[in-house]
N, C-alpha and C positions, 0 to 999 in steps of 0.2 A: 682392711678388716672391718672399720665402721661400716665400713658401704655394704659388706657380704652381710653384719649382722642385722643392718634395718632390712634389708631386705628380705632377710627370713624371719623375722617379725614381721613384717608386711604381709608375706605369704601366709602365716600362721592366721594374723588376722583374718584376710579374706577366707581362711577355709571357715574359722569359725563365724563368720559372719553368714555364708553358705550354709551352716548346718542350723543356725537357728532361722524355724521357718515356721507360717502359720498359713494356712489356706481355707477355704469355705465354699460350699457348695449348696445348692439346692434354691429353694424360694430366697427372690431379693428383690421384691416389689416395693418393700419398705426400706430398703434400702442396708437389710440386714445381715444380708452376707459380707462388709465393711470392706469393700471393692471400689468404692465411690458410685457405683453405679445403684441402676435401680430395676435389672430385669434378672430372670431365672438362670443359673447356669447350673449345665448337665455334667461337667467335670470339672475339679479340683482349680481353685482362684484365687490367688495370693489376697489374703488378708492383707491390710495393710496397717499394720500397729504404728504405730509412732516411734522412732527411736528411741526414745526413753524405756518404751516401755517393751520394745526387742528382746527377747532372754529373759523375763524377768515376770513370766503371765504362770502363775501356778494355778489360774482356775476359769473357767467361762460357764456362767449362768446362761443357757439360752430360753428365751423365754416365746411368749406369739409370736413376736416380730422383730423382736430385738435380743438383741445379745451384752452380756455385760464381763466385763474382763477384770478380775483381780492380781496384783504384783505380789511379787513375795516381799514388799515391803509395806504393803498395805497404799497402794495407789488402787483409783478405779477408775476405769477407762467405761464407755458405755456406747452405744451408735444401733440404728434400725429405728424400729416407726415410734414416734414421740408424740402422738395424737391426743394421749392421755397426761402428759408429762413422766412417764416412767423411766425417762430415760436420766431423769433428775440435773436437767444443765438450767431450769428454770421456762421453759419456754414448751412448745406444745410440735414440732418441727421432727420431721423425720432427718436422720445423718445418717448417711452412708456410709463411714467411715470413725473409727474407732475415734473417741473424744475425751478427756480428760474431764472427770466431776470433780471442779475446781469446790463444791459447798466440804470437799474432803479434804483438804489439801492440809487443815491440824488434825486430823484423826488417821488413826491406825484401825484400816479396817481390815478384819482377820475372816468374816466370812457373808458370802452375798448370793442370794437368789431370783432368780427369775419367773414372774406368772405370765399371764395372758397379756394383763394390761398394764400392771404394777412389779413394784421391786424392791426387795429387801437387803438390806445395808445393817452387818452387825461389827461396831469395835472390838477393838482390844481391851475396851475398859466395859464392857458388857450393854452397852448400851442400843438400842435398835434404832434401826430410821428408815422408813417408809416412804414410797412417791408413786404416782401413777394413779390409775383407774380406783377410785374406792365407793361404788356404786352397790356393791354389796356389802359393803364395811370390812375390807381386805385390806384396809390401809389401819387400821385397830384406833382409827380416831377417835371413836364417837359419835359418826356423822356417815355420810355417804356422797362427800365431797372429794372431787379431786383434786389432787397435788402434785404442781410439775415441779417443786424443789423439796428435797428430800426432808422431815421434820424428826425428832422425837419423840418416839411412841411414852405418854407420859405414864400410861400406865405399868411400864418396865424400867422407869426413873432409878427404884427402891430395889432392883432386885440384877441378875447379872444375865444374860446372855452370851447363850455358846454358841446356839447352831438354828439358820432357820430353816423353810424350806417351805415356798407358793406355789399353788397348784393355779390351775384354772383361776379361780373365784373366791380361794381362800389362802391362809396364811396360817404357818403351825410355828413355835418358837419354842425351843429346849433351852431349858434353865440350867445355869450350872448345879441346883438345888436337885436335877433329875427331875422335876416337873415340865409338863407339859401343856403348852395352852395351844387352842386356835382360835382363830378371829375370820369372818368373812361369809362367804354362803354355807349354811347347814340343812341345806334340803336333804341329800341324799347322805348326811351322818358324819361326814368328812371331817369334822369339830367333834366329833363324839354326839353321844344320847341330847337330844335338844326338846325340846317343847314340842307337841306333835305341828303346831303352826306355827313353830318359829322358822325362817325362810332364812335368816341370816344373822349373823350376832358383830354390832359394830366396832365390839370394846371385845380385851382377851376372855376367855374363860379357860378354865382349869378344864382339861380330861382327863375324865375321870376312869378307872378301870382300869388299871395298868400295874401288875401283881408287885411284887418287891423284885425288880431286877434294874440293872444299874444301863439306863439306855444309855445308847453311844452316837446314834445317825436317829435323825430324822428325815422324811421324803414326804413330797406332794407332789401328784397330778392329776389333771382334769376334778374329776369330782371323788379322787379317795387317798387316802395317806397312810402313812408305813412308819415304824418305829422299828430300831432292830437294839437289841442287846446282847450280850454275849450268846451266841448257838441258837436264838430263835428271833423271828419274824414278827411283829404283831402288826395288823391292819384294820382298817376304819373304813368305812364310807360304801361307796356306790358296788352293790354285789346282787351277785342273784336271787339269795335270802335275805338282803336288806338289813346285813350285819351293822350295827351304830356302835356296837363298844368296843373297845379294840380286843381284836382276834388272836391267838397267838396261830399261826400259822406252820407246821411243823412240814419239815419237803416229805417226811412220807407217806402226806395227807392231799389228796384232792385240793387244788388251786381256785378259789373262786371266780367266776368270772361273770363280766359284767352283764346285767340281764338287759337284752334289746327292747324288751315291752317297755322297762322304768326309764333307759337314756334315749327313747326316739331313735335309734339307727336302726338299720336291716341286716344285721350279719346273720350269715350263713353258720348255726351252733354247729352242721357236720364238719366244719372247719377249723374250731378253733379248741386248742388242747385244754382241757380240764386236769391235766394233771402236768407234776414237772419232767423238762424230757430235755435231754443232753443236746446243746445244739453242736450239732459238726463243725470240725473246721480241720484247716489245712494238717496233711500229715507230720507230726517233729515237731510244732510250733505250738504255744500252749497261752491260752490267754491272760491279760496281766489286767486289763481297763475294760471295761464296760459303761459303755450310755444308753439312754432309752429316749425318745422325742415319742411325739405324741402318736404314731404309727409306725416307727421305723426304727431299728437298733442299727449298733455299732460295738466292735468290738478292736482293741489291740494286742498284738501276740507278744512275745516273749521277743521278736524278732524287727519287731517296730513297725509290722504290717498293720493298714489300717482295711477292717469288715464291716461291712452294712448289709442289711438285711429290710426287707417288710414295705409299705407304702414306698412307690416311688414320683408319683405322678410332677412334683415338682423337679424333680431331678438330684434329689436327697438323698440317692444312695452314690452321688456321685459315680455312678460309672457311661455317660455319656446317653443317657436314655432316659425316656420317664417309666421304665417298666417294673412294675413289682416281681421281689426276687423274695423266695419262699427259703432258700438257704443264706447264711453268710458267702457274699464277692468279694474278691480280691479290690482293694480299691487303687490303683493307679496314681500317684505322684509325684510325675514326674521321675527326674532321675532324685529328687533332695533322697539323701540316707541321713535318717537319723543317728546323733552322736549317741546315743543306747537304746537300750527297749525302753528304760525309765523316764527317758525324756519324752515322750510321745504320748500322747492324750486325745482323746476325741472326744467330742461334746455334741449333743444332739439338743436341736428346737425344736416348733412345731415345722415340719416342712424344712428345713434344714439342717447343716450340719458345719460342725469344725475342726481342723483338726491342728493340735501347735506341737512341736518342738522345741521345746525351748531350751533343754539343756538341762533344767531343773526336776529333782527327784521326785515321783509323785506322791499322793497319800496313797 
C-alpha cells in the first residue's frame, strides 16, 4: 500500500511539474530570451527559471533587452543585456539566463518595470529603487549617471509607492496619495507640460492635469504614457497634435497617433487605424490577458491559447518565421496544456516575447 501511495504522489508530482512551464521567443542577442544562449529563435524555447522560482512568477517586466521576473512572494529574478547595469546584480554583463537580485533578498517587492536601458523596483513598504541607463535622468537621481545596483530613489523616501511604469527614456511613479510623478526625457510631453527647452527632468516632478478621478494603472512606452481610472483612459506625450497634458481619451473618439514628421520613422498613415477597432480572434474562445512590445502584440484566450500579432522580423511572433502577421496566429507550444486559462500569461519586449504557466491566478 506504501509503495502504490508514493507512487501516485510521484506521478501527481511529475504531472504538475509538466504543467508549470515558461518559454520565450524572438530576439536573444543579448542574451534575453533566458535560454542560456545568445541568438534569435523563430519558435517557442523553454525559459529556464531556476527551481525556486518554478510556479511562483506572477509577473515579467520585459524591457530593450532584458526581462525581469517577479514571485508571488516578492523575489526578483532578472537576465538579458546588462551593459547599462539594469539588470541590478552590480556589474555591467549580459545573462542569459534568469538570475536572482540577491541587493533584494530583505525586501518584499510587490511591483517592477522595465525601460530600454533601466528598471524599476517598488516594495511592499512603498519605497522605489532604480538601476540601469540614467542618461536622461530616468533613474530620478539627480544626475545622469549610471547605476548597475539598484538604490533608493531619495526623493520618494517621505512618501509611498504603488505602481511604476518605464517607457523608453522616462519613468512615471503612482502614489498611493493618487499623485503622479515622472522623471526622465520630456521632449515629446511624456512627463507632462515642461519648459519649452527642457529636454529632460533628473529629479521627480508632479503631473499636473489629472481631473478628480481615483487612478488605478499607470503605463509607459517609447516616448508616451497612459493613466487609466475607473471607465476612462488618460494619455500624455508623443501624438500627432503634440498633446503634453494628460488627455482623457474616451473609445468613442478618434485614437491619436503618432506623427512620423515629429518621431523620425516612415510609416505608411494609409495603414495605420485612427480609430478603435475589434481585433478578431479564434471562434468560442474570448480574451482573458493582453501585452503590447514595442511593435508587436499578444493576446491569451479563455482557453489558454497564446496570439501574436504585428512586427515580426526577429521571430517575435513566435510562429517559426520572421514574417509580419497583420491578424492574431495561433502560437504553437508544444504539446505543455495549461493547468487553466488563469494560469497563462504572455509578456511582450522590444523584439521579443514570453510566455509562463505558472499555475498562479492573474491580475
Amino acid at each position: 500500500m506504501e509503495k502504490a501511495a508514493a507512487a501516485a504522489a510521484a506521478a501527481v508530482a511529475e504531472e504538475e511539474e509538466e504543467a508549470v512551464w515558461a518559454c520565450s521567443w524572438g530576439a536573444g542577442a543579448d542574451g534575453q530570451l533566458g535560454n542560456s544562449g545568445f541568438q534569435d529563435h523563430h519558435l517557442p524555447q523553454p525559459l529556464l527559471l531556476p527551481p525556486r522560482c518554478r510556479g511562483r512568477v506572477s509577473f515579467v517586466a520585459g524591457g530593450g533587452a532584458h526581462a525581469i521576473a517577479l514571485t508571488s512572494d516578492g523575489e526578483v529574478f532578472s537576465w538579458g543585456r546588462g551593459t547599462h547595469g539594469q539588470l541590478g546584480h552590480g556589474d555591467v554583463e549580459n545573462i542569459p539566463h534568469p538570475k536572482l537580485v540577491k541587493f533584494f533578498e530583505n525586501y518584499m517587492i510587490t511591483c517592477v518595470s522595465a525601460g530600454w536601458n533601466h528598471s524599476g523596483f517598488a516594495t511592499d513598504s512603498g519605497q522605489l529603487f532604480m538601476c540601469g541607463d540614467g542618461s536622461f535622468g530616468q533613474l530620478g537621481a539627480g544626475d545622469n549617471h549610471p547605476r548597475n545596483l539598484p538604490f533608493e530613489v531619495a526623493y520618494f523616501t517621505t512618501k509611498h509607492v504603488v505602481r511604476l511604469a518605464l517607457g523608453m527614456r522616462h519613468s512615471l511613479v503612482l502614489l498611493k496619495d493618487n499623485s503622479v510623478y515622472g522623471f526622465g526625457s520630456a521632449r515629446r510631453g511624456q512627463i507632462g507640460r515642461c519648459a519649452w527647452n527642457q529636454k529632460f527632468y533628473d529629479v521627480p516632478r508632479l503631473i499636473d492635469g489629472f481631473p478628480n478621478c481615483k487612478i488605478g494603472n499607470i503605463y509607459a512606452n517609447g516616448d508616451h504614457s497612459a493613466a487609466l481610472d475607473a471607465g476612462e483612459l488618460y494619455t500624455i506625450g508623443a501624438y500627432r497634435h503634440r498633446k503634453v497634458d494628460p488627455h482623457v481619451l474616451p473609445s468613442s473618439k478618434p485614437v491619436q497617433r503618432l506623427n512620423p514628421a515629429t518621431t523620425g520613422q516612415n510609416h505608411d498613415e494609409s495603414s495605420s487605424l485612427s480609430t478603435l477597432a475589434k481585433v478578431p480572434c479564434v471562434e468560442g474562445e474570448q480574451v482573458v490577458h493582453i501585452a503590447a512590445g514595442t511593435e508587436h502584440s499578444a493576446l491569451v484566450t479563455d482557453k489558454g491559447t497564446v496570439f501574436t500579432w504585428g512586427w515580426g522580423e526577429h521571430g517575435q511572433l513566435g510562429l517559426g518565421d520572421t514574417c509580419d502577421q497583420v491578424t492574431p496566429q495561433r502560437v504553437h507550444i508544444g504539446d505543455k496544456k495549461p493547468r487553466s486559462s488563469a494560469s497563462v500569461n504572455v509578456y511582450c519586449g522590444s523584439g521579443f516575447t514570453i510566455a509562463v504557466n505558472s499555475g498562479l491566478e492573474s491580475d
